[in-house]
C-alpha positions as CSV (number, residue, x, y, z in Angstrom):
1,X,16.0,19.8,-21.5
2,X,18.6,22.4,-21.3
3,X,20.8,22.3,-18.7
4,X,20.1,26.6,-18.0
5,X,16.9,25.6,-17.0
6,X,17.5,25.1,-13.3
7,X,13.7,24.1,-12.5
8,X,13.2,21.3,-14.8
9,X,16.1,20.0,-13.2
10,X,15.6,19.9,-9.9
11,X,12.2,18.7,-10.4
12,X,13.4,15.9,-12.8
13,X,15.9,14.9,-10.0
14,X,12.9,14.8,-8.0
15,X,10.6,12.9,-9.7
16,X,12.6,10.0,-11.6
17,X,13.2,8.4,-7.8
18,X,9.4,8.7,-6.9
19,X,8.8,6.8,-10.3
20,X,11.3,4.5,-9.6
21,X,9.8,3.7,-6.0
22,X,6.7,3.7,-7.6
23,X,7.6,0.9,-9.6
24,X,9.8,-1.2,-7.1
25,X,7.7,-3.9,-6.7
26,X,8.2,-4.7,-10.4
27,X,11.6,-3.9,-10.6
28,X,13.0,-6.1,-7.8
29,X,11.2,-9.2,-9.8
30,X,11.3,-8.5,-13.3
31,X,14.1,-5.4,-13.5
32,X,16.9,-7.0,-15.3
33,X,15.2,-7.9,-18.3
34,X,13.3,-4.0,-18.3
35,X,16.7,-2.9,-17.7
36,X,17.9,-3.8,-20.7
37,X,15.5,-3.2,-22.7
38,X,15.3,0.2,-21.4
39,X,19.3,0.2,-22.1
40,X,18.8,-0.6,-25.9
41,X,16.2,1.9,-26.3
42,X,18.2,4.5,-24.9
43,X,21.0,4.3,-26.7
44,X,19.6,2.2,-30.0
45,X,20.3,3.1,-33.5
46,X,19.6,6.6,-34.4
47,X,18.3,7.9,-30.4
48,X,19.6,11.5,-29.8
49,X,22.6,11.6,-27.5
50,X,21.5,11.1,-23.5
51,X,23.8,14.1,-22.9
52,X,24.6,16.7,-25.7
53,X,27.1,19.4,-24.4
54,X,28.0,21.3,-27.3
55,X,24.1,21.8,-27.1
56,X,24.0,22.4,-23.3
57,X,20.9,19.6,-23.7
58,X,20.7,17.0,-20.6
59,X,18.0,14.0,-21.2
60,X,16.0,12.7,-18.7
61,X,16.9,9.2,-19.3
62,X,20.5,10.5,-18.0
63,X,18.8,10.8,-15.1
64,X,17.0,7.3,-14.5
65,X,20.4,5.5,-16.1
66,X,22.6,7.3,-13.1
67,X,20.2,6.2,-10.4
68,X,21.7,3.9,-8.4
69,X,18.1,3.7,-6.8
70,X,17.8,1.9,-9.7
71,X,20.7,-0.5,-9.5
72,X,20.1,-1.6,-6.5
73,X,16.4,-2.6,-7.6
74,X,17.4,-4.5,-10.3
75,X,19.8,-6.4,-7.8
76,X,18.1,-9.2,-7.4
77,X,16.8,-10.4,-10.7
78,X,19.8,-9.2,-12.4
79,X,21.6,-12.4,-9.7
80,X,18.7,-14.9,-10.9
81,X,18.6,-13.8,-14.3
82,X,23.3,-14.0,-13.9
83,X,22.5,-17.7,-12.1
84,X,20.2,-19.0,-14.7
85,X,22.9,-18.5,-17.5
86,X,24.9,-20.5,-15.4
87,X,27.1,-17.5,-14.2
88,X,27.6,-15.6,-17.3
C-alpha cells in the first residue's frame, strides 16, 4: 500500500492486532515454528521488499513483523522450542 494513503493505514494498524488476538490461542502453542515460517516467506527469494521507500510502498507484513503483540505470543513456544535444542 502506499504510504499517502492515510486510511489503509490506520485501518491496517487496526486490524493486524485483531488478527493476531484472533489467533492467540495458536500462537502461544505452536507460534515459533509459524513464526518462522512466516519469516522465510516474507523475506524468501525473490518476495518484494516489506518496505520500498524510493516507491513510498509500505507492506502489510511490515506491520505484523513489528508487532510485538506478536512477540510476546510466540514467547512461550519460542522457550520450549529454545529448551528442546538443548539451549540453542
Amino acid at each position: 500500500m502506499r504510504v499517502d494513503e492515510p486510511m489503509k493505514l490506520s485501518l491496517t494498524r487496526v486490524l493486524v492486532p485483531v488478527a493476531i488476538i484472533v489467533a492467540a490461542p495458536v500462537l502461544l502453542v505452536a507460534g515459533a515454528p509459524i513464526r518462522r515460517r512466516y519469516l522465510r516467506h516474507v523475506y524468501g527469494e525473490g518476495a518484494p521488499a516489506v518496505v520500498d521507500k524510493a516507491g513510498g510502498r509500505v507492506s502489510v507484513h511490515y506491520f505484523v513483523l513489528s508487532s510485538r503483540l506478536l512477540q510476546w505470543l510466540c514467547a512461550p513456544s519460542e522457550a520450549l522450542t529454545r529448551a528442546g535444542r538443548g539451549g540453542r
